[in-house]
Structure formats: structure tokens, C-alpha cells
C-alpha positions as CSV (number, residue, x, y, z in Angstrom):
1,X,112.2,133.2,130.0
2,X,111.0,134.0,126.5
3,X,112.4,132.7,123.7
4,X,114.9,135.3,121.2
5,X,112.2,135.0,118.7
6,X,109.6,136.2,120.7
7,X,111.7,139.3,122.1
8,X,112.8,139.8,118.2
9,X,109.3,140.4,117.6
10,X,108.2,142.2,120.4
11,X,111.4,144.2,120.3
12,X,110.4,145.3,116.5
13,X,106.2,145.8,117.9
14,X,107.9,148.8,120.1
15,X,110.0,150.4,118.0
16,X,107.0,150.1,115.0
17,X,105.4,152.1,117.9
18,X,107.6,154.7,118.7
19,X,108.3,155.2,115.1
20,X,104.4,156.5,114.5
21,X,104.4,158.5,117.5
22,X,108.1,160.1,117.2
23,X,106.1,160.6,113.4
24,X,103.5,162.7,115.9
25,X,105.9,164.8,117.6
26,X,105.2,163.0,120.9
27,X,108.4,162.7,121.5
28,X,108.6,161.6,125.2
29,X,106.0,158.9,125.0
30,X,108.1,157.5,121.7
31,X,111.6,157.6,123.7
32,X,109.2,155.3,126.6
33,X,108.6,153.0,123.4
34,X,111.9,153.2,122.0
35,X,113.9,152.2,125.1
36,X,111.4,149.5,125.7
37,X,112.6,148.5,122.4
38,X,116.5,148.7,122.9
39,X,116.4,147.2,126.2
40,X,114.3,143.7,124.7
41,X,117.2,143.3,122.5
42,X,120.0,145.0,122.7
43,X,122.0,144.3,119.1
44,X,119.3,146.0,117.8
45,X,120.8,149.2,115.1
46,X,117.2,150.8,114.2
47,X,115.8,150.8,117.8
48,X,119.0,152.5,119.3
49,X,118.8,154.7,115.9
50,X,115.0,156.0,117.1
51,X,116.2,155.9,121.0
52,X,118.8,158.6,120.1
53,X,116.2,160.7,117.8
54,X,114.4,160.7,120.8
55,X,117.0,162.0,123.1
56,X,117.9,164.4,120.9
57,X,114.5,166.0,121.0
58,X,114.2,165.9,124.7
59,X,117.7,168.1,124.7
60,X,119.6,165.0,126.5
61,X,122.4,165.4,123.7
62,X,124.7,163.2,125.6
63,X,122.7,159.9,125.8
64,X,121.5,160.6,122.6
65,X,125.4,160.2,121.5
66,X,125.7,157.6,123.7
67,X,122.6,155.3,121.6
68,X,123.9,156.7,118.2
69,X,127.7,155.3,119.0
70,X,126.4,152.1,119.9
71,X,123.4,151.8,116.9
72,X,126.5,152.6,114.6
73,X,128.7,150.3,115.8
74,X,126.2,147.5,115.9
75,X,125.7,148.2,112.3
76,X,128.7,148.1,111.8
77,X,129.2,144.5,113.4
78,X,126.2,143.3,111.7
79,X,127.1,144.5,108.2
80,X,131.1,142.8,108.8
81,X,129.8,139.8,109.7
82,X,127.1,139.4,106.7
83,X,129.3,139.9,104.2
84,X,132.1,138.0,105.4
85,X,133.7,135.9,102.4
């Protein structure tokens, strides 16, 4: 098993990936890169963020809900519990 670093990183290498080629319009080969990303980590806001631009674009508006609910809410959590007194 890898370590959480490790997966942190590799996790973030994807997304960085699907990022430039979402930027390209090549939008099925970045959804590939951006559920590769999601799936490595999965309390991760910015790669569920691209997964649901990605969805979008394919027309599968109703997973694409699906990854913006939880990309919010995970944000959400993550914001709460770093500024917590």
C-alpha cells in the first residue's frame, strides 16, 4: 500500500493533468485524468471540482451534480475544521 503522501501527490500529478487538457477542450481524456484523481483521494475539493466540469461537458449533468455536491461539501468540511477556534 502506498503511503497518503504519496497518493496526495500523485492525486494532485492527475488533476495538474486534466486541468491542461480540460484547458484543450479534450474533455473526455481530462474526465479519464480527473477521476483518476478523485478516486486516489477522495477528500479531495479541486479534483471532484474538474471531475464535474468534465461531466458537464460530456452532457452527464447528473454525475456532474453528483461531484459538485460532494467537492462542495468537502470544502465545506475542510474550511470548518481549519478555522475552528
Amino acid at each position: 500500500m502506498f503511503p497518503e503522501c504519496y497518493l496526495s501527490d500523485k492525486s494532485k500529478y492527475h488533476r495538474g493533468i486534466a486541468k491542461v487538457i480540460f484547458s484543450l477542450k479534450e474533455y473526455e481524456e481530462a474526465l479519464d485524468y480527473a477521476l483518476i484523481s478523485a478516486e486516489l483521494v477522495l477528500n479531495f475539493p479541486q479534483a471532484n471540482f474538474l471531475l464535474e466540469q468534465a461531466l458537464e461537458k460530456r452532457g452527464d449533468l447528473e454525475n456532474a451534480k453528483t461531484a459538485f455536491e460532494r467537492a462542495s461539501k468537502l470544502k465545506s468540511i475542510i474550511a470548518s475544521n481549519f478555522f475552528k477556534p
